[in-house]
Kinemage of the C-alpha trace (Angstrom):
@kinemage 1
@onewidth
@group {chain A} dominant
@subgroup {mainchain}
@vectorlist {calphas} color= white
{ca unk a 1} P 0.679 -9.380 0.917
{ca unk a 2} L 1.509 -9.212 -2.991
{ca unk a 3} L 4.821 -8.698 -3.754
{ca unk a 4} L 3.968 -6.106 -7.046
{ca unk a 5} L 3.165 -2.777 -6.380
{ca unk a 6} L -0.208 -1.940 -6.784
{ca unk a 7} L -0.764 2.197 -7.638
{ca unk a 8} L -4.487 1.986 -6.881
{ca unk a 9} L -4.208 0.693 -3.536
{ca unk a 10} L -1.148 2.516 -2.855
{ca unk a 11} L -3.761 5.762 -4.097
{ca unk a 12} L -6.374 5.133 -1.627
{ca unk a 13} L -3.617 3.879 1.562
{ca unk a 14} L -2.511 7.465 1.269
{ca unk a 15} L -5.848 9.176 0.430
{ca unk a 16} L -7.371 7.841 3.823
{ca unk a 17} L -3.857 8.363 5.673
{ca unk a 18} L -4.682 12.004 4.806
{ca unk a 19} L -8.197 11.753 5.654
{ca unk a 20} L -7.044 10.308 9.188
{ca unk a 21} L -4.689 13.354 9.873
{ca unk a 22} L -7.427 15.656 8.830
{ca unk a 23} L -10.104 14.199 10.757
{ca unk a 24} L -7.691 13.798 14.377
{ca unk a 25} L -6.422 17.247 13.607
{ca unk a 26} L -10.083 18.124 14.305
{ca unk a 27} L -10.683 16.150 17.502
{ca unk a 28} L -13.268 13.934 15.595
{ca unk a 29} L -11.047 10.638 16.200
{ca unk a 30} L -9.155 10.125 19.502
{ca unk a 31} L -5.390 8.794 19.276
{ca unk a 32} L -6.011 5.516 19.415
{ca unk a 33} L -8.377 5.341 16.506
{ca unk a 34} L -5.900 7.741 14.681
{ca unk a 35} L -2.866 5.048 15.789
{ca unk a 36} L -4.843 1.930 14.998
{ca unk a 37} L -5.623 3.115 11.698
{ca unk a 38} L -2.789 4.922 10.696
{ca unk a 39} L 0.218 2.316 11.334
{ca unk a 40} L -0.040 0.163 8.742
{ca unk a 41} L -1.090 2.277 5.960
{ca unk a 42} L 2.211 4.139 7.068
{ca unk a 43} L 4.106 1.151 6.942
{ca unk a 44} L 2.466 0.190 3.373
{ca unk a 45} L 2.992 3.760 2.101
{ca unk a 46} L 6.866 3.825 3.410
{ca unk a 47} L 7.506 0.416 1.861
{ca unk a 48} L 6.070 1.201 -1.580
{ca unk a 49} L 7.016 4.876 -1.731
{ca unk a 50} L 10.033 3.968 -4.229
{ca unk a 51} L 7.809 4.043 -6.750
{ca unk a 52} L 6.394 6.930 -7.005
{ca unk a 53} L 7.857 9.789 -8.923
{ca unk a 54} L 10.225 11.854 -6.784
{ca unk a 55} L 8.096 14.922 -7.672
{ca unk a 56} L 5.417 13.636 -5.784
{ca unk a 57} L 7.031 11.427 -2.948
{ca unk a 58} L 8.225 14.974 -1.141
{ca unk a 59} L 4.892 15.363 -0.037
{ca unk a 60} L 4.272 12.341 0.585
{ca unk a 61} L 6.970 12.223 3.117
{ca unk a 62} L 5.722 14.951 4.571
{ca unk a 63} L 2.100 13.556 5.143
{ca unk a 64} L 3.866 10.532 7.052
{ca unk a 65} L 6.232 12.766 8.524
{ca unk a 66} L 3.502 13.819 10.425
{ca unk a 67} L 1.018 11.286 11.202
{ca unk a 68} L 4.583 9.622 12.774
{ca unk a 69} L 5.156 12.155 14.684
{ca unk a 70} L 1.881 12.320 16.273
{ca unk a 71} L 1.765 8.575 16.723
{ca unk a 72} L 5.217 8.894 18.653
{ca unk a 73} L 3.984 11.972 20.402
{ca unk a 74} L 0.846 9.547 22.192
């Protein structure tokens, strides 16, 4: 993987990370789809999250607050 951040793919990681928690929170993936999909856009997300603007990055966490905690809770 590049070492320099990249804001557009760093964009659409956490656009479909959304769109993942959105669509399990409506039963239309199961768990494992949600967890195969999910882990390493968390990972990328977590890892790159430094920089983005601390205005933003709060709800950010939050977003992969939550799709860890469901992966944990499975």
């Amino acid at each position: 993987m590049s070492k320099t951040f990249n804001p557009q793919l760093f964009e659409c990681s956490f656009i479909t990370l959304k769109l993942l928690l959105e669509v399990f929170k409506k039963n239309l993936i199961d768990i494992t789809d949600f967890k195969s999909n999910s882990e390493l856009k968390i990972s990328y997300i977590q890892s790159n999250l430094k920089h983005i603007q601390s205005e933003r990055r709060s709800s950010i966490e939050c977003v992969i607050h939550e799709c860890m905690e469901i992966n944990r809770s499975y």
